[in-house]
C-alpha positions as CSV (number, residue, x, y, z in Angstrom):
1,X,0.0,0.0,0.0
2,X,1.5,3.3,-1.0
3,X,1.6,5.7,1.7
4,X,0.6,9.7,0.9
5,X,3.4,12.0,1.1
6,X,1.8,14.9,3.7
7,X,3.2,18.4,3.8
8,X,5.3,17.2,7.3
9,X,7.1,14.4,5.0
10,X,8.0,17.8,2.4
11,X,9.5,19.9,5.6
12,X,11.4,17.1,7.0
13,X,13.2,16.4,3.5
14,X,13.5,19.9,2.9
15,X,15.1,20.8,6.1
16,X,12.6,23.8,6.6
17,X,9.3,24.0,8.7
18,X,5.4,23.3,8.2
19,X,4.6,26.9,7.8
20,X,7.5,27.8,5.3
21,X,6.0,24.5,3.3
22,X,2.8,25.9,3.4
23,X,4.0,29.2,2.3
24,X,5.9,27.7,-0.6
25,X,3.5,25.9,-2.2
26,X,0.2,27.3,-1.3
27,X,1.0,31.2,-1.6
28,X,3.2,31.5,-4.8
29,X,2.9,35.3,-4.8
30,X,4.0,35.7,-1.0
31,X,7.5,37.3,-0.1
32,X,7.8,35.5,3.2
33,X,9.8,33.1,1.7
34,X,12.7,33.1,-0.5
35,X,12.2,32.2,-3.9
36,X,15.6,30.2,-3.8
37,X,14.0,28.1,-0.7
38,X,10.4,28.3,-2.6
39,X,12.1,26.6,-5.4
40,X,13.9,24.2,-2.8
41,X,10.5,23.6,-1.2
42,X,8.7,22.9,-4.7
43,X,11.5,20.4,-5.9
44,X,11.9,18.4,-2.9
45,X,7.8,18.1,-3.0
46,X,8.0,17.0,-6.6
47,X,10.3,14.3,-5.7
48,X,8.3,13.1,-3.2
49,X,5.3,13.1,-5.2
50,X,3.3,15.3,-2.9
51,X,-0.3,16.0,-4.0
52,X,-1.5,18.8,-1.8
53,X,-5.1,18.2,-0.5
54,X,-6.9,21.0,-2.7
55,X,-10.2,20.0,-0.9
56,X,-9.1,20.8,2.0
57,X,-6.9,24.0,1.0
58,X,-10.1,25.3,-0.8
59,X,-12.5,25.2,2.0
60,X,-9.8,27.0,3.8
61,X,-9.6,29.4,1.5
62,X,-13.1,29.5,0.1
63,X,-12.0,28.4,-3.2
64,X,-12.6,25.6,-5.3
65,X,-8.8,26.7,-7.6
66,X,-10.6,26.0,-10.8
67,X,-11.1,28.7,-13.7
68,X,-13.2,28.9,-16.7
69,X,-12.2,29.7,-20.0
70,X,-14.8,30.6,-22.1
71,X,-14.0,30.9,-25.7
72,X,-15.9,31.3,-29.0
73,X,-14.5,29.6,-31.5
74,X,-10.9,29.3,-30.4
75,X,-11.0,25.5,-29.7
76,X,-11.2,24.9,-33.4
77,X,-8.7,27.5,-34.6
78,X,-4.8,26.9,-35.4
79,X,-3.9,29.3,-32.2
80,X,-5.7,27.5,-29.9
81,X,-3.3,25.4,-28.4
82,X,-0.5,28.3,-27.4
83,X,-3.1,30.5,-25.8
84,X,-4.9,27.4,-23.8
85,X,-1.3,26.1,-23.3
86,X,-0.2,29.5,-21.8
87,X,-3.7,29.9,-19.6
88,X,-2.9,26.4,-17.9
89,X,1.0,27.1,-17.3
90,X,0.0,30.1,-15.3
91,X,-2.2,28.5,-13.1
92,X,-0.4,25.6,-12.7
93,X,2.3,27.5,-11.1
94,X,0.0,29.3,-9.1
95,X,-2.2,25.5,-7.7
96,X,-4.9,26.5,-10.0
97,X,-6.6,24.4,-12.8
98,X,-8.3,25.3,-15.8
99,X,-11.5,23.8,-17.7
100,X,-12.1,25.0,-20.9
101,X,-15.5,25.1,-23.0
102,X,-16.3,26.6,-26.1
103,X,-19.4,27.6,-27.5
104,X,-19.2,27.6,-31.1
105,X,-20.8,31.0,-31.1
106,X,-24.0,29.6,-29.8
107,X,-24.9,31.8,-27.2
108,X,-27.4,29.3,-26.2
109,X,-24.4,27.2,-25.5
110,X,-22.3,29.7,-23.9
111,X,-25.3,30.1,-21.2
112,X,-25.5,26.6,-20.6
113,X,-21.7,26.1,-20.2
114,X,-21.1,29.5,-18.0
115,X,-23.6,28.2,-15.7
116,X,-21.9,25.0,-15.7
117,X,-18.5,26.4,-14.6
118,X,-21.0,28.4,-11.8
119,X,-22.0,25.1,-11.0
120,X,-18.6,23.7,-10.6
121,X,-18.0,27.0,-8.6
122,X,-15.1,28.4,-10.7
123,X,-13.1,31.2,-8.5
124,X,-13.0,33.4,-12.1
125,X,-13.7,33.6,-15.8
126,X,-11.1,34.1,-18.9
127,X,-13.9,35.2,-21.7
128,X,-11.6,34.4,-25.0
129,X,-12.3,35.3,-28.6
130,X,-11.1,34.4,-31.5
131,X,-9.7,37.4,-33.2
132,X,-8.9,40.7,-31.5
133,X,-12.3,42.1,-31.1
134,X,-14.7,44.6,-29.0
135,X,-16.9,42.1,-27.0
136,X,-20.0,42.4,-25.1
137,X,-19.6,40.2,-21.3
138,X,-22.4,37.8,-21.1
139,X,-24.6,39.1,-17.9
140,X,-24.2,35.5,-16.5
141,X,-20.5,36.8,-15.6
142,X,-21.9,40.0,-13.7
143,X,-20.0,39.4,-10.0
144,X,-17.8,36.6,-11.3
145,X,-14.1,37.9,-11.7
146,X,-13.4,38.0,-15.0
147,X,-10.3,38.8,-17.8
148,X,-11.2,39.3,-21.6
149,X,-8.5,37.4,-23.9
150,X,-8.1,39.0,-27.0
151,X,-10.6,41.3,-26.7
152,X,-11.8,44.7,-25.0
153,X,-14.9,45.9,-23.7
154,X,-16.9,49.3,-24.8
155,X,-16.1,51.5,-21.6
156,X,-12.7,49.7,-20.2
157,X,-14.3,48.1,-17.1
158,X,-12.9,44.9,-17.6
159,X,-8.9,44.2,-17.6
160,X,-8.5,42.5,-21.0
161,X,-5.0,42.0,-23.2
162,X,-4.6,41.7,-26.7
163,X,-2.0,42.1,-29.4
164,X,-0.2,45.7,-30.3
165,X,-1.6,46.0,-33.6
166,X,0.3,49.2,-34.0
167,X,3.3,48.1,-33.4
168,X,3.4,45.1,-34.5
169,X,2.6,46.4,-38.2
170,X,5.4,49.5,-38.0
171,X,7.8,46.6,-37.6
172,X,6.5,44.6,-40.0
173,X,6.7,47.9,-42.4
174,X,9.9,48.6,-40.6
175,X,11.3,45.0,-42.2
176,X,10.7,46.4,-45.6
177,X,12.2,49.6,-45.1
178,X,15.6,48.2,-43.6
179,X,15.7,46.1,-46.8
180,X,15.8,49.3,-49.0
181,X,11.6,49.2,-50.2
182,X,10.2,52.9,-51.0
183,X,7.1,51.7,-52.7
184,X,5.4,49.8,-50.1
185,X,1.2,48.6,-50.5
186,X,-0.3,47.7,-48.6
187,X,-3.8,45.0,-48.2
188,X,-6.1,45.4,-45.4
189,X,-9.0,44.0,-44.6
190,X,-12.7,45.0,-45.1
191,X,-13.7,44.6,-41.9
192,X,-14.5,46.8,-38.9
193,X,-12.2,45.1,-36.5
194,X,-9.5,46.9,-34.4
195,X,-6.7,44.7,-36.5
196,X,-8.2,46.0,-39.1
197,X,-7.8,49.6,-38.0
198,X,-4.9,49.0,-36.2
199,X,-2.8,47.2,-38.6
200,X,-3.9,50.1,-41.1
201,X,-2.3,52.9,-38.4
202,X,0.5,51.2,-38.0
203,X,1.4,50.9,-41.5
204,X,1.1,54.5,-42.1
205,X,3.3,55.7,-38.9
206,X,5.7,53.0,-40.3
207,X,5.7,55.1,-43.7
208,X,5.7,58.8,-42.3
209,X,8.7,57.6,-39.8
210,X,11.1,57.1,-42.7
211,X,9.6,60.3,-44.7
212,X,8.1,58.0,-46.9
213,X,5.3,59.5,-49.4
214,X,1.7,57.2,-48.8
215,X,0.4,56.1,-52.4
216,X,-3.4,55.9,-51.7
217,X,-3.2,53.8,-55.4
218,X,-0.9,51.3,-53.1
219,X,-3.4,50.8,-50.1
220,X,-6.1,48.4,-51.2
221,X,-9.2,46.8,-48.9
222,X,-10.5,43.0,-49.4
223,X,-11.5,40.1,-47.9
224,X,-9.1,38.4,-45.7
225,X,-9.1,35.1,-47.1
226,X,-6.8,34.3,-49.9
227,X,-9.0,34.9,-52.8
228,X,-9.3,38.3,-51.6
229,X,-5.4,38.7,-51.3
230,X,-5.2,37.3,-54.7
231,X,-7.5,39.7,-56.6
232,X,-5.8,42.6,-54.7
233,X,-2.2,41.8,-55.2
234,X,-3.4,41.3,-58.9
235,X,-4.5,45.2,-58.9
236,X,-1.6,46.4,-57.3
237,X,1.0,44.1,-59.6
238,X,-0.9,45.5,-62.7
239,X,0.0,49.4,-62.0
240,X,2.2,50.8,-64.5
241,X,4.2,52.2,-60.6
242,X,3.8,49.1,-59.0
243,X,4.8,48.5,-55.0
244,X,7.9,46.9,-54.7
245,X,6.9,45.1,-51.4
246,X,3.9,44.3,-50.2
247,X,2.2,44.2,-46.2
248,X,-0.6,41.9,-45.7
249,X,-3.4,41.8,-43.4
250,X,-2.9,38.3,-42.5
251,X,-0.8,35.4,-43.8
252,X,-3.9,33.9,-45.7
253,X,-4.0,37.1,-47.8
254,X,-0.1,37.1,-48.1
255,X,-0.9,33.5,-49.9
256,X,-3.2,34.7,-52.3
257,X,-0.3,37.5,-53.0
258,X,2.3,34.8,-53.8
259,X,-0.2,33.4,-56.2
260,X,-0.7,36.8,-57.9
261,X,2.8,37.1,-58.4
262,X,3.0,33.5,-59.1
263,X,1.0,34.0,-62.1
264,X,2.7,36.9,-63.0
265,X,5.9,36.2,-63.4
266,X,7.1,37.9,-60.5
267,X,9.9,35.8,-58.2
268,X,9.5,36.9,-54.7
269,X,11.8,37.9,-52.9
270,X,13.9,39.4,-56.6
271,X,10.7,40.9,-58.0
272,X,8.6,41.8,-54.9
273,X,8.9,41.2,-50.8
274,X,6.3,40.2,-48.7
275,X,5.2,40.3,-45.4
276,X,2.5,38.5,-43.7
277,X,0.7,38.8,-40.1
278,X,0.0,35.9,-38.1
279,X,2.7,33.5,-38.2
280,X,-0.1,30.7,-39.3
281,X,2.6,28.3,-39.4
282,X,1.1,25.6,-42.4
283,X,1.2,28.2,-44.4
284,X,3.9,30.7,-43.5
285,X,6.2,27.1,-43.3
286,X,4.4,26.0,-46.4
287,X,4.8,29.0,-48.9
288,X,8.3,28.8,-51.1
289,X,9.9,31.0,-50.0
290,X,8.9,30.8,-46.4
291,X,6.9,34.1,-45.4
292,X,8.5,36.4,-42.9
293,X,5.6,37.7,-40.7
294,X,4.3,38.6,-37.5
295,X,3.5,36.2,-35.1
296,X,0.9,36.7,-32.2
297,X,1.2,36.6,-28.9
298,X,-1.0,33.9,-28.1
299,X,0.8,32.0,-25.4
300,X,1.5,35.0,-23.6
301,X,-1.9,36.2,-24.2
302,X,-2.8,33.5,-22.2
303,X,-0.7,33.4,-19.0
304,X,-1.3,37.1,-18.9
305,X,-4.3,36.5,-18.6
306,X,-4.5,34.2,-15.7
307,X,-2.2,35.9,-14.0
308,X,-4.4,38.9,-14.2
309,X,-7.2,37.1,-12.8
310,X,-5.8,35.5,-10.2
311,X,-4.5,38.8,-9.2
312,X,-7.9,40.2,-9.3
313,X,-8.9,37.7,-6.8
314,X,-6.5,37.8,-4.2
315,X,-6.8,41.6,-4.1
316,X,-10.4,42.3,-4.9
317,X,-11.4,45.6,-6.2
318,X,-8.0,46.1,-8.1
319,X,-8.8,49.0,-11.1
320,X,-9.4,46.9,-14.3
321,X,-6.0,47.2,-17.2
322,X,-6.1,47.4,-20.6
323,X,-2.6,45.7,-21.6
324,X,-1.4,45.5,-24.8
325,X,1.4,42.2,-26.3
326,X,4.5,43.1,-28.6
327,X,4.5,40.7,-31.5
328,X,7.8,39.8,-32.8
329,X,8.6,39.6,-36.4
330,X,9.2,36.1,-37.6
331,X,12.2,36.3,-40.6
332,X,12.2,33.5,-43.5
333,X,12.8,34.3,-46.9
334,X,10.0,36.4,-48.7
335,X,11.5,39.9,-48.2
336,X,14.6,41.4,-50.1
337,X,16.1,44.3,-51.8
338,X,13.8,45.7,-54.1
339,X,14.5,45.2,-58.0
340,X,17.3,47.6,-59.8
């Protein structure tokens, strides 16, 4: 019969006392211990196989250490597993669990499964979406501590984080700049989305940093699929002034770009750069020459977010912040010098 490793078996391996144990593994935020001798703690209990007694700890605490995440359509997206992956990290390290639901955008759904994790008497709500978005919190939530993940509310009340869209396109412009581009277009999306507005700023701070001129002829709107990339990188390949380098909305509509210049004639990166947003990997891995883009922040997204709400519920009342992630530029091989 295996015997359970209690919290006095951790101290006396450890060389420290009950309370320090406790401290170390039940308060992860505190500064009454060390972090060298929280470490020390943690490994020797890891060793040992100690399972602390979250039943116990929770009634104690008046927590059950579970969290919801409540997504859209996340679950059935490419990105889901970094931001889920960086959601469960975080409150792992802090004895917290996650369960995750998704409600296909049935808000039907959504009802039934909020109430569920209400039910199951979850300490506090991530409310994820799919794309950076302005979202409206279901009233279900009213009380409940919650984060929004990739998304912002109306008036600000809720902390939320999501990606620099901003930024993130000035260094994606920035890229195309350093390599010597002058001409640069430039195809957003149609859509009434902050990346869509963002990503659109961006690009023209990008442009009047360097004291480069903005060709409205070079700035074209579709829809943010390939087909849609296509047809526009067609347009802009066909003017008699043509861009030299190209910024896409997303890496799908950088796609339909390679095939416009594909069917052109045009080598990328001799004949024209590229640069995608997303870092969708099947394709940005897939496309000959790989597609330098930018990749989003979706694992940090994620532990940010639990850490935010796990803040929020050991110091109630905390002002709600709007926090926004860098995303790096991911180098392959689509962008050059331009053409003599």
């Amino acid at each position: 019969m295996t015997t359970r490793v209690g919290i006095r078996e951790v101290a006396k391996a450890a060389g420290v006392s009950v309370t320090t144990v406790s401290h170390a593994l039940n308060d992860a935020t505190s500064s009454r211990v060390k972090a060298e001798t929280q470490q020390h703690v943690r490994d020797v209990a890891r060793n040992l196989g100690y399972a602390p007694n979250r039943l116990a700890s929770g009634l104690r605490n008046q927590r059950s250490q579970i969290l919801g995440l409540v997504s859209d359509e996340i679950t059935t997206t490419p990105f889901a597993g970094a931001m889920i992956r960086g959601a469960q990290d975080a409150a792992y390290e802090r004895g917290y669990v996650v369960m995750v639901v998704n409600s296909g955008l049935d808000s039907e759904l959504e009802h039934r499964e909020i109430t569920m994790l209400q039910q199951h008497q979850v300490d506090g709500v991530v409310y994820a979406r799919m794309y950076h978005q302005k979202a409206r919190l279901p009233t279900e939530l009213a009380g409940l501590p919650t984060v929004l993940l990739d998304a912002v509310t109306e008036d600000g009340s809720i902390s939320s984080v999501v990606p620099d869209e901003v930024g993130a396109a000035e260094n994606a412009v920035d890229a195309l700049i350093r390599a010597g581009h002058t001409r640069i277009g430039m195809i957003n999306n149609e859509d009434d989305i902050p990346a869509t507005h963002g990503r659109r700023t961006g690009f023209l701070n990008a442009l009047r940093r360097h004291g480069l001129e903005h060709d409205p002829r070079h700035f074209v709107i579709g829809t943010a699929h390939t087909q849609g990339g296509r047809e526009a990188a067609l347009d802009l390949f066909g003017q008699p002034d043509r861009p030299t380098a190209l910024f896409c909305f997303s890496d799908r509509v950088a796609m339909g770009a390679y095939q416009a210049a594909m069917a052109l004639g045009l080598r990328i990166p001799e004949d024209v750069s590229i640069v995608g947003f997303d870092n969708l990997e099947i394709i940005a891995d897939a496309l000959w020459p790989g597609l330098t883009t930018v990749a989003l922040p979706h694992y940090d997204m994620g532990r940010w977010a639990v850490d935010r709400i796990l803040d929020d519920i050991e110091n109630p009342g905390t002002p709600a912040v709007q926090t926004q992630l860098a995303c790096p530029l991911i180098e392959r091989g689509s962008v050059g010098p331009p053409p003599a």
